[in-house]
mmCIF file of the N, C-alpha and C atoms, coordinates in Angstrom:
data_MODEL
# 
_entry.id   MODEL 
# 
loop_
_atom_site.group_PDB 
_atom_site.id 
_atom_site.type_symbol 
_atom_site.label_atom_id 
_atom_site.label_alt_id 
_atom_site.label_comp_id 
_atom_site.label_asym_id 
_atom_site.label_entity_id 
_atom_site.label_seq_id 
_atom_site.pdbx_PDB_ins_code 
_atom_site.Cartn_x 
_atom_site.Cartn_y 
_atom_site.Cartn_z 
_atom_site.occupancy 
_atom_site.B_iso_or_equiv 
_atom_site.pdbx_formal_charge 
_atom_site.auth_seq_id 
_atom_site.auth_comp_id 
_atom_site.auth_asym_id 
_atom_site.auth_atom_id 
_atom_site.pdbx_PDB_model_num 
ATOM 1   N N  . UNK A 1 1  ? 286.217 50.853 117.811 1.00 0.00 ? 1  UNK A N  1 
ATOM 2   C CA . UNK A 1 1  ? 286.680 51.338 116.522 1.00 0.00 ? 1  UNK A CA 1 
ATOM 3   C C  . UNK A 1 1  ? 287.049 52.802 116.665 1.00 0.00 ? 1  UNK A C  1 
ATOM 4   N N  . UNK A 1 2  ? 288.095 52.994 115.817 1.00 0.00 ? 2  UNK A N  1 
ATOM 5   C CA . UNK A 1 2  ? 288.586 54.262 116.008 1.00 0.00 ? 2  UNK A CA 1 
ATOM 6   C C  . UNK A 1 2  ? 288.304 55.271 115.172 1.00 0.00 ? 2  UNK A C  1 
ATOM 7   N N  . UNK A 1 3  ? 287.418 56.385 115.333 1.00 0.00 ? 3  UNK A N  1 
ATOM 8   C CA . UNK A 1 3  ? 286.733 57.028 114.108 1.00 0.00 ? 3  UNK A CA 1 
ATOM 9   C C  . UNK A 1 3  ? 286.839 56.751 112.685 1.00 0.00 ? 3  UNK A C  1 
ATOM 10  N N  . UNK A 1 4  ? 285.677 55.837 113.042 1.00 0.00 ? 4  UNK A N  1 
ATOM 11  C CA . UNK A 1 4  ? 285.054 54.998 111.746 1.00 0.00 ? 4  UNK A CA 1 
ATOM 12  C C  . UNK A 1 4  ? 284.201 55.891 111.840 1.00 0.00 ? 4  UNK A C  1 
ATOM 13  N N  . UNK A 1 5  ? 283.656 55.642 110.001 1.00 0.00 ? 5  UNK A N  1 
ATOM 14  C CA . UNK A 1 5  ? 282.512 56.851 109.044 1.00 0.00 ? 5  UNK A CA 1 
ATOM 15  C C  . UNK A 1 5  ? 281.367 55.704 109.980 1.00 0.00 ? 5  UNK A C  1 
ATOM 16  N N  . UNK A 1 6  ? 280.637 56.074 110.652 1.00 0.00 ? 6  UNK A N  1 
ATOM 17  C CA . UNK A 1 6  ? 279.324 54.755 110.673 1.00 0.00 ? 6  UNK A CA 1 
ATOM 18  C C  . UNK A 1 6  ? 278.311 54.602 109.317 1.00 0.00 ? 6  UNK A C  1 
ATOM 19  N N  . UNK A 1 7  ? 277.910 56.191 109.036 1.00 0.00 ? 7  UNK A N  1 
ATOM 20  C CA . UNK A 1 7  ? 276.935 55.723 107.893 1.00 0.00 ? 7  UNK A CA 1 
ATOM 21  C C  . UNK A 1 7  ? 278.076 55.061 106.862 1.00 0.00 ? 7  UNK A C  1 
ATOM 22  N N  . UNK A 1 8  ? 278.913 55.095 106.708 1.00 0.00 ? 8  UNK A N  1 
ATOM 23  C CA . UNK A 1 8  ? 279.522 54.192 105.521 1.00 0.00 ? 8  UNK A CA 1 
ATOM 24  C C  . UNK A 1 8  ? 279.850 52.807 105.980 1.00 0.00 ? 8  UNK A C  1 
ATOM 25  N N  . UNK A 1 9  ? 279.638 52.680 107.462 1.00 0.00 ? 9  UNK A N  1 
ATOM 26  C CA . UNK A 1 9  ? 279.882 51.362 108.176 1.00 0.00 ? 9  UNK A CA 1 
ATOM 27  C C  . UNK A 1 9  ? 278.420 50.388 107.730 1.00 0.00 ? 9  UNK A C  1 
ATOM 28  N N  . UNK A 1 10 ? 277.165 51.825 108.472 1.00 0.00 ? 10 UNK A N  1 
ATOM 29  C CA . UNK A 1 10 ? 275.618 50.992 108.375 1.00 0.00 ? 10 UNK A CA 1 
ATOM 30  C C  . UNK A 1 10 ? 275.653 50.301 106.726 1.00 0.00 ? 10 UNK A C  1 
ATOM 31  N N  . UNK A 1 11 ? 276.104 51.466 105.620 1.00 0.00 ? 11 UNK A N  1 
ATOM 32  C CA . UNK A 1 11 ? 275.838 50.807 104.084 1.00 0.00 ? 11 UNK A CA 1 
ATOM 33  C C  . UNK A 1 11 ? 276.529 49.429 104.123 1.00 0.00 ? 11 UNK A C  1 
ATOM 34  N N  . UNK A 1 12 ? 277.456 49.175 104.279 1.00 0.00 ? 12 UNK A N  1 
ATOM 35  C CA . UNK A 1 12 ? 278.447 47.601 104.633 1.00 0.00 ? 12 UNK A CA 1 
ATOM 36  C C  . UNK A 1 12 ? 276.955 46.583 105.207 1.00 0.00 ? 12 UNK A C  1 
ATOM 37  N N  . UNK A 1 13 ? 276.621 47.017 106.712 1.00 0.00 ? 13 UNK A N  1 
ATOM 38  C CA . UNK A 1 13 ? 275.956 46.109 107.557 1.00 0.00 ? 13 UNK A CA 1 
ATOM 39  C C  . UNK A 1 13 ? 274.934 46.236 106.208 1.00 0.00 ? 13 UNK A C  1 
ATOM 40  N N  . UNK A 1 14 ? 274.088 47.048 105.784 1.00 0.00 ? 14 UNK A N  1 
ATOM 41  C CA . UNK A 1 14 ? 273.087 46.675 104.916 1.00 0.00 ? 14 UNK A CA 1 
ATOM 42  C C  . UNK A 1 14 ? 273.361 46.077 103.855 1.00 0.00 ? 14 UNK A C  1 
ATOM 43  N N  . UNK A 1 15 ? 274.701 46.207 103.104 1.00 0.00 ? 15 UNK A N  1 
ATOM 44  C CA . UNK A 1 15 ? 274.955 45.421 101.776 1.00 0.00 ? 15 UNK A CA 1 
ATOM 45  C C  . UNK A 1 15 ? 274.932 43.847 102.172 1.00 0.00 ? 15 UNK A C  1 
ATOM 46  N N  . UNK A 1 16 ? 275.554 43.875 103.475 1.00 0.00 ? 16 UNK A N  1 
ATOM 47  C CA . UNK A 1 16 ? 275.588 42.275 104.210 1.00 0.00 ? 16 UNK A CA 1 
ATOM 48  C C  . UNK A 1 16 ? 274.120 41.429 104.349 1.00 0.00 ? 16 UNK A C  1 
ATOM 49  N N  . UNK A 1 17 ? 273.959 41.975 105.024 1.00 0.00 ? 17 UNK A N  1 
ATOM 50  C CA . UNK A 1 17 ? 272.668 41.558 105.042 1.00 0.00 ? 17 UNK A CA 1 
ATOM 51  C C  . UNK A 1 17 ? 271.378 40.741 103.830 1.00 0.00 ? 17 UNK A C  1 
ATOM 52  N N  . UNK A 1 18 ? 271.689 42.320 103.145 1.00 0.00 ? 18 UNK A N  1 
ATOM 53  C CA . UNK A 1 18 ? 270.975 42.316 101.817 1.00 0.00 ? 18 UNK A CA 1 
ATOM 54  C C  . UNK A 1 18 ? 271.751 41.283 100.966 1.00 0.00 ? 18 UNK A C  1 
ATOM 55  N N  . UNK A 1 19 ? 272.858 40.522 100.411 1.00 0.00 ? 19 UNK A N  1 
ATOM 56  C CA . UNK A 1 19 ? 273.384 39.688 99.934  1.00 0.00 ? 19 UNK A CA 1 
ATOM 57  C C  . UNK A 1 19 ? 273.493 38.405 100.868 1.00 0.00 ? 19 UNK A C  1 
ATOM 58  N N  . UNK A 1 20 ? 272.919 38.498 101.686 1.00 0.00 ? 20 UNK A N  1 
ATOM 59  C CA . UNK A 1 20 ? 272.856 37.009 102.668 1.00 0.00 ? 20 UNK A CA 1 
ATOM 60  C C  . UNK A 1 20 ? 271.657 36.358 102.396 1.00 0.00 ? 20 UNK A C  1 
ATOM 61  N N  . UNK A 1 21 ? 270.939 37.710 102.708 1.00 0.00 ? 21 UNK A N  1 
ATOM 62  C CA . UNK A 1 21 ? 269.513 37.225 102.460 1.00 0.00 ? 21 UNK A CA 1 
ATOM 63  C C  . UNK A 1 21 ? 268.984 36.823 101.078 1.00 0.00 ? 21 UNK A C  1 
ATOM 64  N N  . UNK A 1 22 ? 269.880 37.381 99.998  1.00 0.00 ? 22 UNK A N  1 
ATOM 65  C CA . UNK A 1 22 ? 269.363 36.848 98.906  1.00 0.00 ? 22 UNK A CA 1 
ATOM 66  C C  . UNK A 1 22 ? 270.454 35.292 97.885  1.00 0.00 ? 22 UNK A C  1 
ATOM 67  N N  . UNK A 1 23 ? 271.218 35.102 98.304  1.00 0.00 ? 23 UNK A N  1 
ATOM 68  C CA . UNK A 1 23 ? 272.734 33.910 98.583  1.00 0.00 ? 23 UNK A CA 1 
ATOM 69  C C  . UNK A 1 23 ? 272.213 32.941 99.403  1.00 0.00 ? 23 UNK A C  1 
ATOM 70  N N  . UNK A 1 24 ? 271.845 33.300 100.244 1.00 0.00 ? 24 UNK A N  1 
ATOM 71  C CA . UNK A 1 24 ? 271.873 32.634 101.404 1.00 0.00 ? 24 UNK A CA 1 
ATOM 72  C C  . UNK A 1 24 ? 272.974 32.541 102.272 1.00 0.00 ? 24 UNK A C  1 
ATOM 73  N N  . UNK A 1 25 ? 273.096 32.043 103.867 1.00 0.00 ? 25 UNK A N  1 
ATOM 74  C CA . UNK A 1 25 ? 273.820 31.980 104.673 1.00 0.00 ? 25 UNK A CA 1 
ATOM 75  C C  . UNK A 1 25 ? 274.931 30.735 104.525 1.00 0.00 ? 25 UNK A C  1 
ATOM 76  N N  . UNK A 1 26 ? 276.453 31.073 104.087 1.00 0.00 ? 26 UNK A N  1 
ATOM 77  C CA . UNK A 1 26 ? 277.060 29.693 103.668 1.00 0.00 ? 26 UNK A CA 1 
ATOM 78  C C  . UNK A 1 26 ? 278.606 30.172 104.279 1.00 0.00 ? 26 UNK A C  1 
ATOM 79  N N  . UNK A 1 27 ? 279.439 28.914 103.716 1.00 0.00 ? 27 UNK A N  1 
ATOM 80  C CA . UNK A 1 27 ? 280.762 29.275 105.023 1.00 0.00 ? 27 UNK A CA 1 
ATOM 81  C C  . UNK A 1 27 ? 281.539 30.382 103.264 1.00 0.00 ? 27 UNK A C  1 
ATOM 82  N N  . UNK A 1 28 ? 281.752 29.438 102.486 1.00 0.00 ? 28 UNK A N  1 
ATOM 83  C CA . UNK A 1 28 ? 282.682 30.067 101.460 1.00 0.00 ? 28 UNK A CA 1 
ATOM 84  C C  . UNK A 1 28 ? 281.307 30.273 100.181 1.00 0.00 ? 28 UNK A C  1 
ATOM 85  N N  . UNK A 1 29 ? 281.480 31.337 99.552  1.00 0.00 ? 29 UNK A N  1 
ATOM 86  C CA . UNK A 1 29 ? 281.224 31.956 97.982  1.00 0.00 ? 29 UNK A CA 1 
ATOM 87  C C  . UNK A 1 29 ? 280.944 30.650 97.140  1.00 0.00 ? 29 UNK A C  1 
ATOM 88  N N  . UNK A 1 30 ? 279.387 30.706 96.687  1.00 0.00 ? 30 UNK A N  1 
ATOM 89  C CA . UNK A 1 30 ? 279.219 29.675 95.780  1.00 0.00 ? 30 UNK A CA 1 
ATOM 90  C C  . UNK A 1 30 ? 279.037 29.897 94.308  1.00 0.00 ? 30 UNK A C  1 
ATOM 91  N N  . UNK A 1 31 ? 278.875 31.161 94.066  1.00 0.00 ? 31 UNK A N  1 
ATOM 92  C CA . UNK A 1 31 ? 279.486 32.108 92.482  1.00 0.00 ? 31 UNK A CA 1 
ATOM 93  C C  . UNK A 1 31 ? 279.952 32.924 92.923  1.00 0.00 ? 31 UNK A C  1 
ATOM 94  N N  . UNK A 1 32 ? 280.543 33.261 91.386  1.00 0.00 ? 32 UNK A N  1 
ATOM 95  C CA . UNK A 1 32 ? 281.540 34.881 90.990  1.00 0.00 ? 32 UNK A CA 1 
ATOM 96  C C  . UNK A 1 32 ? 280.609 35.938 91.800  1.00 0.00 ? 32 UNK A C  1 
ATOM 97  N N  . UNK A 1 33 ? 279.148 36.064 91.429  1.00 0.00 ? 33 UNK A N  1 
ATOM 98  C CA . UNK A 1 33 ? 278.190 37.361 91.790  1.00 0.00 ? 33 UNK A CA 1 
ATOM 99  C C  . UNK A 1 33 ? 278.067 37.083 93.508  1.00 0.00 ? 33 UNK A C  1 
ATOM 100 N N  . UNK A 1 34 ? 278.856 36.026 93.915  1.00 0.00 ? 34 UNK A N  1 
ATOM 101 C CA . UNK A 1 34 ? 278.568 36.023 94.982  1.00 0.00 ? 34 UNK A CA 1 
ATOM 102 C C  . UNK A 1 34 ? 279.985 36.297 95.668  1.00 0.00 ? 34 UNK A C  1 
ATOM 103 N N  . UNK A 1 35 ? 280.800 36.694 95.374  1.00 0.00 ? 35 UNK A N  1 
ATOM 104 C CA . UNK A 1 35 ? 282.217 36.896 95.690  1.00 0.00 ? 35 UNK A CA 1 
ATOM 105 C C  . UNK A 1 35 ? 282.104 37.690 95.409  1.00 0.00 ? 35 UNK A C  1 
ATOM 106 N N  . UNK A 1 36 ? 281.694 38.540 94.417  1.00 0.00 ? 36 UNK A N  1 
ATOM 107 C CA . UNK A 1 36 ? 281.508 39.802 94.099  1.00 0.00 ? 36 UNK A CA 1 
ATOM 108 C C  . UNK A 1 36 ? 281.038 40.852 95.438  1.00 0.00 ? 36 UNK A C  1 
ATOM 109 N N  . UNK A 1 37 ? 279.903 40.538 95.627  1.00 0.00 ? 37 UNK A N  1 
ATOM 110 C CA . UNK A 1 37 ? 279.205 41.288 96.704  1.00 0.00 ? 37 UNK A CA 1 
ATOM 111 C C  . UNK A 1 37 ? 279.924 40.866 97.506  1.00 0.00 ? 37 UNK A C  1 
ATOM 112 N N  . UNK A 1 38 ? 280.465 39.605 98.305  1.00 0.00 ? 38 UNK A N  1 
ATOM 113 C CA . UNK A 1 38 ? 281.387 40.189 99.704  1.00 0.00 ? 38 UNK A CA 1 
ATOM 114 C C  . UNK A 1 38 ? 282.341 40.850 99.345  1.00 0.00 ? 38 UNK A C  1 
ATOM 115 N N  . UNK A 1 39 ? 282.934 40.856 98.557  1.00 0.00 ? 39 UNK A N  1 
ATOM 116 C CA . UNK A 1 39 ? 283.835 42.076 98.002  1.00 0.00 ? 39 UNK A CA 1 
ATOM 117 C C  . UNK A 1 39 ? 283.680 43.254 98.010  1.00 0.00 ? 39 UNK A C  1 
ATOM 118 N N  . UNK A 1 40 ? 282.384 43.330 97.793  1.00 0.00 ? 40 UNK A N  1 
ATOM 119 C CA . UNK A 1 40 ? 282.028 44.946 97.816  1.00 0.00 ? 40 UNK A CA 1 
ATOM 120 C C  . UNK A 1 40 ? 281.468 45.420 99.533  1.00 0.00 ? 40 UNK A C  1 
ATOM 121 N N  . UNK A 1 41 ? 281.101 44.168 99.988  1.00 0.00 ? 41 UNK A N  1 
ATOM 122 C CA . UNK A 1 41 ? 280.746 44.384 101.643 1.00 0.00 ? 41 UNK A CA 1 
ATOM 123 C C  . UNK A 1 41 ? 282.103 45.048 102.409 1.00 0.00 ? 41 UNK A C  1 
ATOM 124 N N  . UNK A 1 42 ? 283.465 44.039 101.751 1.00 0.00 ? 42 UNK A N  1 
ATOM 125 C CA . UNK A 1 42 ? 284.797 44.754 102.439 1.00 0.00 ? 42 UNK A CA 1 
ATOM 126 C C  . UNK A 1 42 ? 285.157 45.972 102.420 1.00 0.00 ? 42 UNK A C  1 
ATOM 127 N N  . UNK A 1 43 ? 284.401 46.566 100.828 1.00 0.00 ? 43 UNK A N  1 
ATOM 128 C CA . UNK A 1 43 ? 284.932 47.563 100.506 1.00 0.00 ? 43 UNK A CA 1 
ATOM 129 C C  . UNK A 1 43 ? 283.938 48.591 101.321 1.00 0.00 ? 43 UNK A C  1 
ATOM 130 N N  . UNK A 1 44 ? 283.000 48.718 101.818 1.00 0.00 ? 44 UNK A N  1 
ATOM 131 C CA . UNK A 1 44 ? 282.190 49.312 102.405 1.00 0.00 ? 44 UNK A CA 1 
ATOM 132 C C  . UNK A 1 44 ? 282.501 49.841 103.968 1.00 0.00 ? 44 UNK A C  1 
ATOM 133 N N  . UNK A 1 45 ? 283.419 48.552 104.736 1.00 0.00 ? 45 UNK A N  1 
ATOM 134 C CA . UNK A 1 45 ? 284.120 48.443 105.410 1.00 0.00 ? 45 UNK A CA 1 
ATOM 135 C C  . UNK A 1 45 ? 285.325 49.045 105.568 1.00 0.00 ? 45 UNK A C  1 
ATOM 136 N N  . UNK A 1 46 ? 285.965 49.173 104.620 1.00 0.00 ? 46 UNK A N  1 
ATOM 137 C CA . UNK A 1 46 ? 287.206 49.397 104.432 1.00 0.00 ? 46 UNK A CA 1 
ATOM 138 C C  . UNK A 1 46 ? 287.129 51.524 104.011 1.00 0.00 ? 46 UNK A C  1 
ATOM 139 N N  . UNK A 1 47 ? 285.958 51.494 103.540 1.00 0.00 ? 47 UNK A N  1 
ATOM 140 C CA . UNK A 1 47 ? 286.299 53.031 103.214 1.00 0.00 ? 47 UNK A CA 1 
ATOM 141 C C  . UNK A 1 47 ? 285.640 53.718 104.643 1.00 0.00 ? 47 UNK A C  1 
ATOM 142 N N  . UNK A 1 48 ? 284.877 52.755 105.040 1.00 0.00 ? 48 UNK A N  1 
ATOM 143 C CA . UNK A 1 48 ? 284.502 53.364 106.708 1.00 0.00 ? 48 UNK A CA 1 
ATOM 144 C C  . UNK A 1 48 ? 285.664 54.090 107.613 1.00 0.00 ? 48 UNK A C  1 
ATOM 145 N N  . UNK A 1 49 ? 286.535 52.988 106.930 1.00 0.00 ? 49 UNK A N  1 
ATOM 146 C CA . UNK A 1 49 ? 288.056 53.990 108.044 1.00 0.00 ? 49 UNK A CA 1 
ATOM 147 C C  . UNK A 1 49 ? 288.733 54.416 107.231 1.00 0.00 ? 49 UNK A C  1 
ATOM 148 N N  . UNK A 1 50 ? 288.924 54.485 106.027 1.00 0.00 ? 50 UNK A N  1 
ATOM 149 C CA . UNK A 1 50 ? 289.914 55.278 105.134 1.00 0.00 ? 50 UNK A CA 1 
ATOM 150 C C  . UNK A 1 50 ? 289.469 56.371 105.208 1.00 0.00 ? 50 UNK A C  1 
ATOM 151 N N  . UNK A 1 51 ? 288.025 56.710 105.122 1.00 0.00 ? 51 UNK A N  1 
ATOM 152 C CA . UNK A 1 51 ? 288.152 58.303 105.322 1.00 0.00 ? 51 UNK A CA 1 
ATOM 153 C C  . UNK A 1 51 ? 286.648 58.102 106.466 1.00 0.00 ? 51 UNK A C  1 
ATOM 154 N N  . UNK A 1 52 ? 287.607 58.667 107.538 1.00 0.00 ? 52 UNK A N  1 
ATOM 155 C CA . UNK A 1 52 ? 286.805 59.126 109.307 1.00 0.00 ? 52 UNK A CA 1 
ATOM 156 C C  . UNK A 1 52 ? 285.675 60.998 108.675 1.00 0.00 ? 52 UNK A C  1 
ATOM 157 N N  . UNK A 1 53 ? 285.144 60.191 110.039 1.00 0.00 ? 53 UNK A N  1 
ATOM 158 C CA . UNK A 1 53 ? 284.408 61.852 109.596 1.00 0.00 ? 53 UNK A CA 1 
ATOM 159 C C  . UNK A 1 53 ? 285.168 62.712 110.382 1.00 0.00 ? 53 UNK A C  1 
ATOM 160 N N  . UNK A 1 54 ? 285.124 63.986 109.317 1.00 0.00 ? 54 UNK A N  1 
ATOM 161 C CA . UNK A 1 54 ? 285.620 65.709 109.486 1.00 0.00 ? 54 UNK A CA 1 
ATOM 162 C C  . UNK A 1 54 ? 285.420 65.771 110.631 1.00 0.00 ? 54 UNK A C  1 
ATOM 163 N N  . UNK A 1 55 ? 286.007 67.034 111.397 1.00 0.00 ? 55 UNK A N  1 
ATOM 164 C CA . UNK A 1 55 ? 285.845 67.741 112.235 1.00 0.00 ? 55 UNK A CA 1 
ATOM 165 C C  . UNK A 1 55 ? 284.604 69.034 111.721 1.00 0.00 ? 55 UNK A C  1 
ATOM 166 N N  . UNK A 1 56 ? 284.143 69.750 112.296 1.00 0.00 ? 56 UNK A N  1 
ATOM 167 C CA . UNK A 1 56 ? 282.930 70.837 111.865 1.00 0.00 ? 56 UNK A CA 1 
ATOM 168 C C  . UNK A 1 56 ? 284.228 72.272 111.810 1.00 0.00 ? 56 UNK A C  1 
ATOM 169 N N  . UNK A 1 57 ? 283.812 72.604 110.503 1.00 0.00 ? 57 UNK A N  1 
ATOM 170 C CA . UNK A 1 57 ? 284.870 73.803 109.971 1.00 0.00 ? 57 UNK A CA 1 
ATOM 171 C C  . UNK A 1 57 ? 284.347 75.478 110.618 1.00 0.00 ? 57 UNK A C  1 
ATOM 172 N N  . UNK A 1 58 ? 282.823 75.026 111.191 1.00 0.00 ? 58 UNK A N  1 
ATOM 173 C CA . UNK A 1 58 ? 282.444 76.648 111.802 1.00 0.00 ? 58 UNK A CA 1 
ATOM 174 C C  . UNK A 1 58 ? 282.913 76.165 113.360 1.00 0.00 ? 58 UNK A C  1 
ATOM 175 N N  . UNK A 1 59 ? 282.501 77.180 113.599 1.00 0.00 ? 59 UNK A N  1 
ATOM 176 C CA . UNK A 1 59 ? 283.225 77.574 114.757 1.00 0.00 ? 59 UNK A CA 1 
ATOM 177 C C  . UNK A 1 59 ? 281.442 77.946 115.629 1.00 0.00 ? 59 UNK A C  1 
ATOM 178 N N  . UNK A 1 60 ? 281.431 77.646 116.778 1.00 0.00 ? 60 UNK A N  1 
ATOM 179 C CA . UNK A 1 60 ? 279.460 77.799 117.469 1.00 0.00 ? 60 UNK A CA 1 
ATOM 180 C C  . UNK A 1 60 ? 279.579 79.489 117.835 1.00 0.00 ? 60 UNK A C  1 
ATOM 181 N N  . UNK A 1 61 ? 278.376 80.277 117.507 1.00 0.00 ? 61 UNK A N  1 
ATOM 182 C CA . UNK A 1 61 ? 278.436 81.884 118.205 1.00 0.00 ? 61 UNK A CA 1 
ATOM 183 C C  . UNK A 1 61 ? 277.545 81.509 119.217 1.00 0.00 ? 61 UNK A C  1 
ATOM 184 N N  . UNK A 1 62 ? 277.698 82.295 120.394 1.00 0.00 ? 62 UNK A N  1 
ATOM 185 C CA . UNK A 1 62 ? 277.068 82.035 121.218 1.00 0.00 ? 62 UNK A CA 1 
ATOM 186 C C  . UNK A 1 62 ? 276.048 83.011 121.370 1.00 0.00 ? 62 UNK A C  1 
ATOM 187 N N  . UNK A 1 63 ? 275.288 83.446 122.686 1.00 0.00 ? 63 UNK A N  1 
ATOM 188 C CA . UNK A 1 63 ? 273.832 84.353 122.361 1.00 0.00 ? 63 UNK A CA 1 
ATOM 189 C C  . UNK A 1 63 ? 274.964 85.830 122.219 1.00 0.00 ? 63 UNK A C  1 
ATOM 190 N N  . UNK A 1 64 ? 275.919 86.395 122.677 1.00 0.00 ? 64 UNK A N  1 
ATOM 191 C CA . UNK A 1 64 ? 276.962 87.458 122.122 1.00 0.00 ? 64 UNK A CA 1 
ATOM 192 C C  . UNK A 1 64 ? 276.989 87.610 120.626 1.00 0.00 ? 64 UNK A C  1 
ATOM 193 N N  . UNK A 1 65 ? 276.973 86.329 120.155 1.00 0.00 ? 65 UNK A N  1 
ATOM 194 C CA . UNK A 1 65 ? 277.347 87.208 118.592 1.00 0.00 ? 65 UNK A CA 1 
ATOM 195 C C  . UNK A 1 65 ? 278.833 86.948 118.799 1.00 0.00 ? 65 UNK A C  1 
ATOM 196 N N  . UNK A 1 66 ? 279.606 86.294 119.592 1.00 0.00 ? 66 UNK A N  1 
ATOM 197 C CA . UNK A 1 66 ? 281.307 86.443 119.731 1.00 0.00 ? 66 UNK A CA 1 
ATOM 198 C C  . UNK A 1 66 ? 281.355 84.728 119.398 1.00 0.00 ? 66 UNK A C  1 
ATOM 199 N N  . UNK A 1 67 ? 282.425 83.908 118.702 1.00 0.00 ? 67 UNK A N  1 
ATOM 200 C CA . UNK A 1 67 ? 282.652 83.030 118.379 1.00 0.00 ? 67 UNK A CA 1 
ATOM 201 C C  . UNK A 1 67 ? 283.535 82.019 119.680 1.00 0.00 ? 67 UNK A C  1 
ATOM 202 N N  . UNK A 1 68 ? 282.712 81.093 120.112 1.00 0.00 ? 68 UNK A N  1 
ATOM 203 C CA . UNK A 1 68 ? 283.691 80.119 121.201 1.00 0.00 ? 68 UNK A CA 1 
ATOM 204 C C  . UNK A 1 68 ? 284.755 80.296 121.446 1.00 0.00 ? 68 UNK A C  1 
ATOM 205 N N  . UNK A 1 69 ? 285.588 79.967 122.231 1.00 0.00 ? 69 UNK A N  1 
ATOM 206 C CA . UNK A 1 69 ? 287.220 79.486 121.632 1.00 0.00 ? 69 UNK A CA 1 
ATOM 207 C C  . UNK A 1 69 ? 288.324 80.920 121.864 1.00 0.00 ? 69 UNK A C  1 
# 
């Protein structure tokens, strides 16, 4: 994967989980509240790569006191 957010990946793996375990394990959605939550599992997924994590905006000083770079 190509800079994917992970903690917004792990919330997905945990929403999964957590709605399996309480649904149970099945091929297709057996209610709305249950289409619901894989819905929201995609979306958990889906904002993992819509927004990647930042780059770090400081810059490291080293034992100088002078900035990297």
């Amino acid at each position: 994967m190509s800079r994917a957010n992970w903690p917004i990946a792990g919330l997905g793996v945990l929403w999964w989980w957590m709605e399996t375990s309480y649904f149970g394990g099945n091929i297709g959605p057996g209610s709305v509240a249950e289409l619901y939550a894989d819905g929201l599992a995609l979306v958990f997924y889906a904002a993992a790569f819509a927004f990647p994590p930042r780059k770090p905006l400081a810059k490291n000083v080293g034992k100088s006191g002078v900035a990297d770079g």
